[in-house]
C-alpha positions as CSV (number, residue, x, y, z in Angstrom):
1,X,0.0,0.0,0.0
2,X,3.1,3.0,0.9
3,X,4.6,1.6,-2.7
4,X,1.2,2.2,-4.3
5,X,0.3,5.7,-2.7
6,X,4.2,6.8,-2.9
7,X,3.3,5.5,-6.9
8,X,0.4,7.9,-7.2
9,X,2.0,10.7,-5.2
10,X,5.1,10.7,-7.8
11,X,2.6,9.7,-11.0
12,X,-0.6,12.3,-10.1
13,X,0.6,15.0,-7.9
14,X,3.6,16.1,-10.6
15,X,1.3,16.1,-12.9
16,X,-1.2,18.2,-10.7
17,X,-3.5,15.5,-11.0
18,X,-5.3,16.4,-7.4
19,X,-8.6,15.0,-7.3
20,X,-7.6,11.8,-9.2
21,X,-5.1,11.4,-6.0
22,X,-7.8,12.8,-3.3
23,X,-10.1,9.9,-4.8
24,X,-8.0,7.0,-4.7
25,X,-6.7,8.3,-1.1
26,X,-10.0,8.2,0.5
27,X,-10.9,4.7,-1.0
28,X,-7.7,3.2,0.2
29,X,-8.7,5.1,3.5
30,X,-12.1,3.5,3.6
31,X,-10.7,0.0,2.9
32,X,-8.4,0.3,5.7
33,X,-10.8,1.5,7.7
34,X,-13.0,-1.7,6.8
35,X,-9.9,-4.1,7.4
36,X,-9.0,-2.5,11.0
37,X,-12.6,-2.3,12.5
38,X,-13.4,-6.2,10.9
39,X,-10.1,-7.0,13.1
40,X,-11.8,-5.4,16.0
41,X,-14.7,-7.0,15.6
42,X,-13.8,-10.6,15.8
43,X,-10.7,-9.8,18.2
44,X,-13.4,-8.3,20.7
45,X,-15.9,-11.6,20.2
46,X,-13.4,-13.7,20.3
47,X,-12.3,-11.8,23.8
48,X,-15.7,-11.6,24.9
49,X,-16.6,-15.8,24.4
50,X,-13.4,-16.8,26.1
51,X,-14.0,-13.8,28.7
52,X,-17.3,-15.6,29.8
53,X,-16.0,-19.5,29.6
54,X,-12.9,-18.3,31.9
55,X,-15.8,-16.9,34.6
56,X,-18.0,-20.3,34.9
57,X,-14.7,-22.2,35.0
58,X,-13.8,-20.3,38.1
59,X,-16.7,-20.6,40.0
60,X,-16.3,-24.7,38.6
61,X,-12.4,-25.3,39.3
62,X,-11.1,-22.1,41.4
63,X,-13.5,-22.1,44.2
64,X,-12.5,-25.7,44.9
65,X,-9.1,-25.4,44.9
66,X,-7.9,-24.5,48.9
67,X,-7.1,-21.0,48.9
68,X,-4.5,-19.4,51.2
69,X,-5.9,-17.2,54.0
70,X,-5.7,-13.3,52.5
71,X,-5.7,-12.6,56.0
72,X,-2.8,-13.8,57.2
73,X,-0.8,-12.0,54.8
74,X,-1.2,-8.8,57.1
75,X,1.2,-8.2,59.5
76,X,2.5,-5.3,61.6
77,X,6.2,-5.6,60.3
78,X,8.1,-2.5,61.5
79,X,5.2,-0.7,62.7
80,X,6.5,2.8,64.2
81,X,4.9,6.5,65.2
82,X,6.9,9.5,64.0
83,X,10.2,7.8,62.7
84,X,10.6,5.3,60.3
85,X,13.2,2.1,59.6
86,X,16.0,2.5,57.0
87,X,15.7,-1.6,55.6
88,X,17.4,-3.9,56.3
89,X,19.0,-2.7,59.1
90,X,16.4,-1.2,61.1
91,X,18.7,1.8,62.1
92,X,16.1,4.8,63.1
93,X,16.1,7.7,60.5
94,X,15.1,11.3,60.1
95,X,11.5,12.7,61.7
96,X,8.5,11.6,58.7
97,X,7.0,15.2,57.9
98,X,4.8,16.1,59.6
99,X,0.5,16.5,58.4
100,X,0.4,17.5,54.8
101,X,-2.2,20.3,55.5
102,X,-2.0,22.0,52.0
103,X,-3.8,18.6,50.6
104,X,-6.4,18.8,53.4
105,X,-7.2,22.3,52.0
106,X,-7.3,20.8,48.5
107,X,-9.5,17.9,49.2
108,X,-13.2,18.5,48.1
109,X,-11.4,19.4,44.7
110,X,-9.8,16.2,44.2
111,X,-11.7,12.8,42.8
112,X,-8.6,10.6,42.4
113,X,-5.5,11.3,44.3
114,X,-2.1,9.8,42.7
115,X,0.7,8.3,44.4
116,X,3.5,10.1,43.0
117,X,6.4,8.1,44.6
118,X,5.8,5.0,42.7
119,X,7.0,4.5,39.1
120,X,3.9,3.1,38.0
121,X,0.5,5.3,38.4
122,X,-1.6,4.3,41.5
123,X,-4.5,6.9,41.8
124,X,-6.2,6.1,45.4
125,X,-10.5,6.2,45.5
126,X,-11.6,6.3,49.0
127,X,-9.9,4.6,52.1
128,X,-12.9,2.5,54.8
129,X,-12.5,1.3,58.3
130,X,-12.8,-2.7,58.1
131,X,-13.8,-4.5,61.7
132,X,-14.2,-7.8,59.9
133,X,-10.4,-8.6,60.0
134,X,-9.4,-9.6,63.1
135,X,-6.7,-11.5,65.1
136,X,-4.4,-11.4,68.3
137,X,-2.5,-8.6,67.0
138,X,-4.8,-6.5,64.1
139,X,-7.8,-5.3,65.7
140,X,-9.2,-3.4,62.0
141,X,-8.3,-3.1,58.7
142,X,-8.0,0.6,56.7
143,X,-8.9,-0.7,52.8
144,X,-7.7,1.7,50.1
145,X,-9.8,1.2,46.9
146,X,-7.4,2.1,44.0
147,X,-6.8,1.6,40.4
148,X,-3.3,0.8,39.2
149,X,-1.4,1.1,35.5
150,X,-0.9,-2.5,34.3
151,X,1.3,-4.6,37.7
152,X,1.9,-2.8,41.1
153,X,4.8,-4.7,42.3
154,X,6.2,-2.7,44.7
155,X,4.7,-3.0,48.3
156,X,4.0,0.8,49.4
157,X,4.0,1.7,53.3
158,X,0.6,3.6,55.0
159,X,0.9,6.4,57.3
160,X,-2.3,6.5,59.5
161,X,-3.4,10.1,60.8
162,X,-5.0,9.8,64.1
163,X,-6.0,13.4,64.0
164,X,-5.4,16.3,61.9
165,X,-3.5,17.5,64.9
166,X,-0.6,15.3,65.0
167,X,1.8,15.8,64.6
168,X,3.6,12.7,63.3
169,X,1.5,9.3,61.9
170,X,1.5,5.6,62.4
171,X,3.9,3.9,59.2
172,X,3.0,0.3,58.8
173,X,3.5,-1.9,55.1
174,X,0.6,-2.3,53.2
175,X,-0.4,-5.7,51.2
176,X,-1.3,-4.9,47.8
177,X,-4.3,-7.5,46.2
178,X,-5.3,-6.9,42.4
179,X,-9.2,-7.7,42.3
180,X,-8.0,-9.1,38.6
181,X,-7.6,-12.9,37.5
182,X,-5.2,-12.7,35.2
183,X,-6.1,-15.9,33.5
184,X,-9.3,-13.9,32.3
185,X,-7.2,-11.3,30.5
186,X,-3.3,-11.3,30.9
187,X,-2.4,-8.2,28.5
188,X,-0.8,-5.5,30.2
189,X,-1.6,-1.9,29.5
190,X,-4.9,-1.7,31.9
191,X,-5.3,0.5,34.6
192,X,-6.7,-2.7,37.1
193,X,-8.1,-2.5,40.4
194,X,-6.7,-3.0,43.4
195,X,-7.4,-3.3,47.4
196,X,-4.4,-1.6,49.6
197,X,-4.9,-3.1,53.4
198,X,-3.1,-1.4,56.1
199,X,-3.4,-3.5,59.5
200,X,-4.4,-1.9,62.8
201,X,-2.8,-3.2,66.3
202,X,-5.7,-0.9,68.4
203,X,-8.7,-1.5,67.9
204,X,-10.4,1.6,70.1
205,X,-8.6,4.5,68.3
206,X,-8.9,4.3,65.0
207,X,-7.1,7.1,62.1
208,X,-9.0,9.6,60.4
209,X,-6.8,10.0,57.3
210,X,-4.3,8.0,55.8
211,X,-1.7,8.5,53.3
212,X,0.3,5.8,51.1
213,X,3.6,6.2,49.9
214,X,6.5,4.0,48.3
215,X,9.1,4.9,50.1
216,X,9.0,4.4,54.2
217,X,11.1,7.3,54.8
218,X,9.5,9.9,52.1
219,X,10.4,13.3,52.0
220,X,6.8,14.8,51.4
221,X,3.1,13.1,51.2
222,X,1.7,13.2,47.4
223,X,-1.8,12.1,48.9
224,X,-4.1,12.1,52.0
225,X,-7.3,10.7,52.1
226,X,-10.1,10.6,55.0
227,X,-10.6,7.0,56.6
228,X,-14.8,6.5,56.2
229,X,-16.1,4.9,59.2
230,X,-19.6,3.1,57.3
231,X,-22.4,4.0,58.9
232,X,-23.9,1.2,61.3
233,X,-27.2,0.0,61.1
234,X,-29.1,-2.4,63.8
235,X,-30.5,-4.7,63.0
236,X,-28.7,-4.6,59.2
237,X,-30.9,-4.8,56.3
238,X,-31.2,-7.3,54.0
239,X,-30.2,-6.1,50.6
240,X,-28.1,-3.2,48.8
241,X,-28.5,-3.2,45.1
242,X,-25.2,-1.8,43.4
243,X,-24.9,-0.5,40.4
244,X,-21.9,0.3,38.0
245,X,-21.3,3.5,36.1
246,X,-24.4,4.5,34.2
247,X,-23.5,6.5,31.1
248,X,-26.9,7.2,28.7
249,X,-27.3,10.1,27.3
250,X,-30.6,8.9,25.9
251,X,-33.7,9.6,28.0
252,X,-34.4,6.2,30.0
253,X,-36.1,7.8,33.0
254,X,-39.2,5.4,32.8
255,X,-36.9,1.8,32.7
256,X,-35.3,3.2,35.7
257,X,-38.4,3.6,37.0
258,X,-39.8,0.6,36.8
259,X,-36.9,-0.5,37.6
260,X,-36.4,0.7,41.1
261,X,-39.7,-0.2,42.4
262,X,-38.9,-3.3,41.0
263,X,-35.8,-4.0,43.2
264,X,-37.8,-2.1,46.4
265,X,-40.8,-4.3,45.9
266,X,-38.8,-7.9,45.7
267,X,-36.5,-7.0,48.8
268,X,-33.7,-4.0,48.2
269,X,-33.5,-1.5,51.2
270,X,-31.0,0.6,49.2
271,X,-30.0,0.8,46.1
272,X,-26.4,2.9,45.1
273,X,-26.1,4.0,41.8
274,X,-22.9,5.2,40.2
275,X,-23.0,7.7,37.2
276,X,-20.8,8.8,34.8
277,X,-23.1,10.9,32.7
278,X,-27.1,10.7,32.6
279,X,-29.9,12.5,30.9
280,X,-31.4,15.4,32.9
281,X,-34.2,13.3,33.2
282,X,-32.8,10.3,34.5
283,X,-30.8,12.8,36.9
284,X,-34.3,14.0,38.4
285,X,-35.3,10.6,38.7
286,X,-32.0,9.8,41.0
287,X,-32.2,13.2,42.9
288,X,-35.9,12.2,43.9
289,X,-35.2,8.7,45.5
290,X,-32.3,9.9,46.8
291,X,-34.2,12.4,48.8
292,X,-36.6,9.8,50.1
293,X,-33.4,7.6,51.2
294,X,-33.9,4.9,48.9
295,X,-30.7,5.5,47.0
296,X,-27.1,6.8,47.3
297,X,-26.3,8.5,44.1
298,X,-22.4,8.4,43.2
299,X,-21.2,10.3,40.8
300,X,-18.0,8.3,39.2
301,X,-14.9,9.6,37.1
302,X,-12.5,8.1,35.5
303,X,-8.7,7.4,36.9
304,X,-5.2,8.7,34.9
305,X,-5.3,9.8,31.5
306,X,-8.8,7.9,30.9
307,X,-10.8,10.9,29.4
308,X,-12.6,13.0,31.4
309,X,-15.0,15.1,29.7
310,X,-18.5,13.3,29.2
311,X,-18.6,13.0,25.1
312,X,-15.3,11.5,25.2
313,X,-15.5,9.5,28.0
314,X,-18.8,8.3,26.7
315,X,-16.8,7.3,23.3
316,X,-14.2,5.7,25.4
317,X,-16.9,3.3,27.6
318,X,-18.6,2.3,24.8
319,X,-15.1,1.4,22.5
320,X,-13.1,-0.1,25.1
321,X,-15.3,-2.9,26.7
322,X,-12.1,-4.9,28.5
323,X,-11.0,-1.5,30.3
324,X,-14.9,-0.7,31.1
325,X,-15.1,-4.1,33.2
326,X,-12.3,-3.7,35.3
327,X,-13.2,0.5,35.9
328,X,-16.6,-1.3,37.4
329,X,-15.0,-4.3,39.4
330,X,-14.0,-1.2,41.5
331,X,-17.4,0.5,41.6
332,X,-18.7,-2.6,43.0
333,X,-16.0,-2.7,45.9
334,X,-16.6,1.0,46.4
335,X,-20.1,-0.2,47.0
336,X,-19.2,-3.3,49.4
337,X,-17.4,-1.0,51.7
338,X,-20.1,1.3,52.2
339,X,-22.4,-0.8,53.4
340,X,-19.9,-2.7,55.8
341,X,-21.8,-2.1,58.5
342,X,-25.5,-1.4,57.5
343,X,-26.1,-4.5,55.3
344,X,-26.0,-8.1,54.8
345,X,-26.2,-9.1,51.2
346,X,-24.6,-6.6,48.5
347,X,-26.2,-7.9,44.9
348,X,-24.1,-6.2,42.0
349,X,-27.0,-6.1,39.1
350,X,-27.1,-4.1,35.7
351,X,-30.2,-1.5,34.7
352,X,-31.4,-4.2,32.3
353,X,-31.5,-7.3,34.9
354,X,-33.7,-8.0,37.3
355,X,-33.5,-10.9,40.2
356,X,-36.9,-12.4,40.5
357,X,-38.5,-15.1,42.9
358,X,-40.4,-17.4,41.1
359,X,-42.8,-20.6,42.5
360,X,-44.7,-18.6,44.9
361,X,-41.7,-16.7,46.8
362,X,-42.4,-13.1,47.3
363,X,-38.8,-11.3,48.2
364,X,-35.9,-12.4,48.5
365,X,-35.4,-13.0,51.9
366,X,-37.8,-15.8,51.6
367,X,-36.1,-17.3,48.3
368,X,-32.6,-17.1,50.5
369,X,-33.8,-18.9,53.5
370,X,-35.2,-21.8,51.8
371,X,-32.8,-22.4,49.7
372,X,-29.8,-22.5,52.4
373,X,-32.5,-24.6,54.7
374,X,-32.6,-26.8,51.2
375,X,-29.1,-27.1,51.0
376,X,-28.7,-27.9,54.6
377,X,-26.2,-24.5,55.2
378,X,-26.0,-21.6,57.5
379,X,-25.9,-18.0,56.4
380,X,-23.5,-16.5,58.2
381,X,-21.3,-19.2,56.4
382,X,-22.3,-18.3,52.9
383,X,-20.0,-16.5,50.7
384,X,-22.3,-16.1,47.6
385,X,-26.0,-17.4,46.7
386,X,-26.3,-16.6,42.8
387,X,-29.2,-16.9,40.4
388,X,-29.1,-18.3,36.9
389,X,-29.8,-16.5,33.9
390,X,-32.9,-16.3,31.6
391,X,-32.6,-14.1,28.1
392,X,-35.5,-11.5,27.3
393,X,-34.6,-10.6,24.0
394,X,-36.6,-7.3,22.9
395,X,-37.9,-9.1,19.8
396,X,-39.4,-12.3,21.5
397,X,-41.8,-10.1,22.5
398,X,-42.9,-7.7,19.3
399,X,-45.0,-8.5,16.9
400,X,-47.8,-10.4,19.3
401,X,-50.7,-8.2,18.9
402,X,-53.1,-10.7,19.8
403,X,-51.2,-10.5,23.2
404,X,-53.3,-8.1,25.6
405,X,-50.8,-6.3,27.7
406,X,-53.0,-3.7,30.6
407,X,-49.7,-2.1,32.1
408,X,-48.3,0.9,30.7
409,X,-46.9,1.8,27.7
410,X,-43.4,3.4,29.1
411,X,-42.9,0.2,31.2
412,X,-40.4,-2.3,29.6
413,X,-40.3,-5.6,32.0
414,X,-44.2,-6.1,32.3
415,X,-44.5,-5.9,28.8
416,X,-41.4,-8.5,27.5
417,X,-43.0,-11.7,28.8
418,X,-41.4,-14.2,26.5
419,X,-37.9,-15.3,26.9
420,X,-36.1,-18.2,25.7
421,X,-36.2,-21.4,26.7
422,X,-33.0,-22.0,27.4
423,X,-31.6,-20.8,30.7
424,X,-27.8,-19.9,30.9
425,X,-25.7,-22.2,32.7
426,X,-24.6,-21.8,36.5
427,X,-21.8,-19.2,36.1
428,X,-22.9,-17.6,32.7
429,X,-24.5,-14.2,33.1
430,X,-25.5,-15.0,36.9
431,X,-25.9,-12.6,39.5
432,X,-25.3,-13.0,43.4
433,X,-26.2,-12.0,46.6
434,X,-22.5,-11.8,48.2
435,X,-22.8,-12.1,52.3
436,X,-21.0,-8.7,53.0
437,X,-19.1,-10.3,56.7
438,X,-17.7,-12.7,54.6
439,X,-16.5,-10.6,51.1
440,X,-13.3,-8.8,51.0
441,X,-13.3,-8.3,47.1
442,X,-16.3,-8.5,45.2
443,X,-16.4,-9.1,41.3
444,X,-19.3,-8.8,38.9
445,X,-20.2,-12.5,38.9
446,X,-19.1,-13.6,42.5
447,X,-17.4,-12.9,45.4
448,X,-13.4,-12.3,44.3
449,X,-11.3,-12.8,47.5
450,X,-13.0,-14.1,50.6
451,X,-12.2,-13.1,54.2
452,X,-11.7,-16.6,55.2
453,X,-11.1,-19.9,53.5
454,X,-14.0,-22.3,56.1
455,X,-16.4,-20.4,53.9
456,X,-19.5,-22.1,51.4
457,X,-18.4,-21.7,47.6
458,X,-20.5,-19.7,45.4
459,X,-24.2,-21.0,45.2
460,X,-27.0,-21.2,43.4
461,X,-31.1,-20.8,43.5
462,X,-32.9,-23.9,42.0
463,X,-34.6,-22.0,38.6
464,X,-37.6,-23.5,40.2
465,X,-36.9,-20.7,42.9
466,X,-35.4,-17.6,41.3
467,X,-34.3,-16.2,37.8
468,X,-32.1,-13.6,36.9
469,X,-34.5,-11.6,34.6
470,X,-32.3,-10.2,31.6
471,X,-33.8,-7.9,29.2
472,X,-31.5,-7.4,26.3
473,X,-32.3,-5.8,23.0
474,X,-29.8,-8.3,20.8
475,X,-28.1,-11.2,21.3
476,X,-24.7,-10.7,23.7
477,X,-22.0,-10.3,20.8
478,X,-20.0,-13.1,22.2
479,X,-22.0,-15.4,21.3
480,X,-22.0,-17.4,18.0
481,X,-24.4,-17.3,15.4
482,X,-25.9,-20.8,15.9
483,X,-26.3,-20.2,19.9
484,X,-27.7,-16.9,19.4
485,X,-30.2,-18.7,16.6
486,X,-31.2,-21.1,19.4
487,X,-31.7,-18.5,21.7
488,X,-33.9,-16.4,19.7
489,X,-35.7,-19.0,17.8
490,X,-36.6,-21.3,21.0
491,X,-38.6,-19.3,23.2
492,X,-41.4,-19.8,25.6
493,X,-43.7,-17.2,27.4
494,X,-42.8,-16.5,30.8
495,X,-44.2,-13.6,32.8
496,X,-42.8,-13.3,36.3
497,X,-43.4,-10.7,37.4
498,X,-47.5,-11.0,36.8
499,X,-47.4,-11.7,40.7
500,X,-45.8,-8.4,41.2
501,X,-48.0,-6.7,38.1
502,X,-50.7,-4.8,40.1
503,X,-48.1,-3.2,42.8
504,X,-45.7,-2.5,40.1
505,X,-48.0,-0.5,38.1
506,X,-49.1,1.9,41.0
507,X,-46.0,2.7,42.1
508,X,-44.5,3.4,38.5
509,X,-47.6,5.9,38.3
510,X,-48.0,7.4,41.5
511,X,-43.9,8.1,41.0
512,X,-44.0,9.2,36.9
513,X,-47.1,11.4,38.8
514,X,-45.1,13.2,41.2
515,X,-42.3,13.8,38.8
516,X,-44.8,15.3,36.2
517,X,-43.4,12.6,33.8
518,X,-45.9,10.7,31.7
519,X,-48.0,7.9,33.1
520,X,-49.2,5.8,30.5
């Protein structure tokens, strides 16, 4: 192709021939173009199909294998207040400077905070006081959600702020966990999430800020972020629903919705919803439940040079699907460590997925005690309880006019009733209800590092007992042609929700009422 267009150039532009070489420039453009986005195409498929074979085989083969106690991994090596160690010979040093005020200052303008003493960029989200992990000598756990570029090898040190008035802070070595199997996806050049733990020898005074550098003796503090104490709750509540970065610009203010008193009516307390960038409408929608305390609205950003302003980032999202997934692995953690203390069950779900008790079950506090009575288990000893999936493709259900529908026009769920008949295997598409005391890293599909290893692996409901509801509008690309054939072509009519129809339809109106939205 450079011999052929280096051809032309000589041939054509010599002989002022412009347009002849303008032409043939923009066809060899457009066949490029073709070739490159073709390659993308199959590449991301291809990606995609093995992406979703690596996740059941993890809940098949992984969870069975005995995994080594995260927790014992923390230690209190070299643990000191105001001075720290020069390694290996534990000879004290120079004073550690003292509280970097000028960030406090800063803070409320900051989103992500970088560590600047690492060679690699580690941009810190929010740091939570964990109670879960304890032993003779940690009495709590500071966990740093952060996302790092491609491997964080180095072990960075914390330096735990009691108040803003020390002077000096606590400098203990951090353990470093990517929330990342790199079996799914071993390319570098990700930004990949990560959990930064720095252990705690008293467990009555606890730090109100903490910073996390490279070096153990640093000469200045690049970041400082407030420790959140999660709010308590007694007794907990059941369920929060968590929900990864939303980006729609198109106006979809009714799904969400339906969708909402959807999740409230089967069993959510709370529901947290992260945005990157929503219609005004769907805004209004958010602000309102929000004010009635029925969700935390989060608005989300992107770390390093991931782009930032809202048509670009938009672009980005929807272009770069493998970077997307691991941006909303940490969303989800985010969301795990809110509810530390005010929940029992986290259940990471997407807007177009719904987790419905089928057979005469009418929450899901009823669907999650029979089933652990059922499988002869405790509770407090389950790790994950996860529902299989069920496809409702948009066009299974157009085209039936003969099919009275009484609900609402704007209302999507109660009016897709058919779905195919084949229902994803355990592992595929599935969605859990992860048992928060015994979670330290949550992924999308199932818990991702557990606090313990005499835990239950990942479970799931009989399809007698619960479905995950998933209303799609195509086929999932990774898919092949002959499954996705199946899955559209064999289909059966099942509604449901029609035991939830009548409730679900007043409060969709009495809501699209008071936000002067349509009701119909």
């Amino acid at each position: 192709l450079l011999y052929l267009y280096t051809f032309l150039y000589l041939n054509f532009v010599q002989r002022r021939h412009l347009k002849i070489l303008i032409i043939l420039n923009v066809i060899l453009l457009v066949l490029i173009s073709n070739c490159y986005f073709n390659k993308i195409y199959f590449s991301e498929r291809t990606y995609e199909s093995t992406y979703q074979l690596l996740i059941q085989n993890h809940i098949e083969l992984y969870e069975k294998i005995q995994q080594k106690d995260k927790f014992k991994n923390l230690n209190l090596e070299n643990t000191c207040v105001g001075y720290c160690y020069l390694n290996p010979t534990k000879r004290w040093c120079w004073k550690l400077p003292s509280f970097p005020v000028w960030i406090l200052s800063q803070m409320n303008h900051f989103n992500w905070q970088s560590v600047n003493s690492l060679h690699v960029g580690l941009f810190l989200l929010n740091a939570y006081l964990d109670s879960r992990l304890r032993s003779e000598n940690i009495k709590a756990v500071v966990q740093i959600l952060a996302m790092g570029e491609n491997d964080v090898r180095s072990t960075p040190f914390c330096f735990l702020w009691m108040s803003v008035n020390d002077t000096y802070p606590i400098v203990v070595r951090a353990r470093v966990m990517q929330i990342w199997q790199k079996a799914w996806d071993p390319r570098p050049n990700f930004y990949f999430p990560y959990l930064i733990s720095c252990p705690l020898e008293n467990g009555k005074v606890f730090p109100q800020y903490v910073t996390i550098e490279n070096a153990q003796c640093p000469h200045g503090y690049s970041n400082l972020l407030p420790v959140v104490l999660p709010a308590s709750v007694n007794p907990k509540r059941h369920t929060v629903v968590c929900v990864k970065g939303l980006d729609y610009s198109d106006d979809r203010s009714a799904r969400l919705i339906e969708w909402i008193e959807a999740n409230l009516l089967l069993g959510a307390d709370r529901l947290a919803v992260y945005t990157y960038n929503v219609h005004p409408n769907m805004e209004k929608v958010l602000h309102y439940y929000q004010n009635k305390g029925y969700v935390l609205h989060v608005s989300s950003s992107l770390p390093g040079n991931q782009p930032h302003s809202a048509w670009q980032r938009s672009r980005f999202i929807a272009l770069n699907s493998q970077q997307k997934r691991r941006n909303e692995i940490l969303l989800y953690n985010d969301c795990l460590y809110r509810h530390l203390n005010s929940h029992i069950y986290i259940l990471p779900i997407d807007l177009d997925e719904l987790l419905v008790p089928i057979g005469g079950y009418r929450n899901w506090d009823e669907i999650v005690k029979f089933t652990t009575f059922k499988l002869h288990k405790t509770e407090s000893n389950l790790s994950a309880l996860c529902a299989r999936n069920a496809f409702y493709f948009d066009q299974l259900s157009s085209g039936r006019g003969n099919l009275h529908i009484s609900v609402p026009r704007r209302m999507h769920m109660l009016r897709h009733r058919f779905r195919s008949s084949q229902i994803s295997n355990a592992g595929y598409y599935s969605k859990c209800f992860m048992r928060i005391d015994n979670v330290e890293t949550a992924f999308n599909h199932f818990p991702f590092h557990k606090i313990r290893t005499a835990l239950e692996p990942t479970l799931f409901f009989a399809a007698e007992v619960a479905l995950k509801n998933h209303y799609k509008d195509a086929c999932p690309k990774e898919l092949t042609d002959d499954k996705c054939d199946k899955l559209m072509n064999d289909s059966i009519m099942d509604y449901n929700l029609a035991a939830f129809q009548q409730q679900l339809v007043h409060r969709f109106r009495k809501v699209c009422a008071e936000l002067q939205f349509p009701t119909d």
